[in-house]
C-alpha positions, 0 to 999 in steps of 0.5 A: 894355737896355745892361746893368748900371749901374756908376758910376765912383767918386772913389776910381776916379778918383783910382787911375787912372795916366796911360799916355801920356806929356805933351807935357812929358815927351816934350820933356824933355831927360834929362841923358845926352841934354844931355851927348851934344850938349855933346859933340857940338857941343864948346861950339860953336855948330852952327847959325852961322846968326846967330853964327860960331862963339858960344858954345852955351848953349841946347839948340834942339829940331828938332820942337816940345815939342807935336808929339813923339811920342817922347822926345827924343834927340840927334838931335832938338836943336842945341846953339846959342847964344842969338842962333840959337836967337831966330833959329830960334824967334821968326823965319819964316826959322828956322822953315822952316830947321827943317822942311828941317833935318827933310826934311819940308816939308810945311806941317804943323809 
């Protein structure tokens, strides 16, 4: 036989505690990471890919929320202003600008 039956109650449920992290919580960008890339970038826009020089105003992740695997840090976002950040999410260009900005072209992100 498979042995003893043991049934895996509400109250078990409930008790349990996540151990991985979410997708959310991986992409969040704590408040020492958001003023590390201020100070990085100097208010400036880092891209200039659509600008020249606006004003950054949004945090632009390099690797998508969904496909982090660790939590973000600096190194994982630009400091751009709204017209590059469209850019580089909404458009064909800004998404293979961002897989090269990785170094990883290889057709899976």
């Amino acid at each position: 036989m498979l042995g003893e039956f043991r049934p895996y109650t509400k109250e078990m449920q409930t008790n349990h505690r996540r151990v991985k992290p979410t997708q959310k919580q991986l992409g969040a960008i704590s408040p020492a990471v958001r003023r590390e890339v201020r100070e990085r970038s100097k208010g400036i826009c880092e891209l200039r890919v659509k600008c020249r020089g606006d004003k950054a105003a949004h945090m632009a992740h390099k690797r998508g929320r969904r496909r982090m695997e660790h939590k973000t840090t600096a190194d994982d976002l630009w400091h751009v202003c709204l017209a590059c950040h469209m850019w580089l999410d909404f458009t064909g260009d800004g998404e293979r600008f961002k897989r090269s900005a990785r170094g990883q072209n290889d057709g899976l992100d």
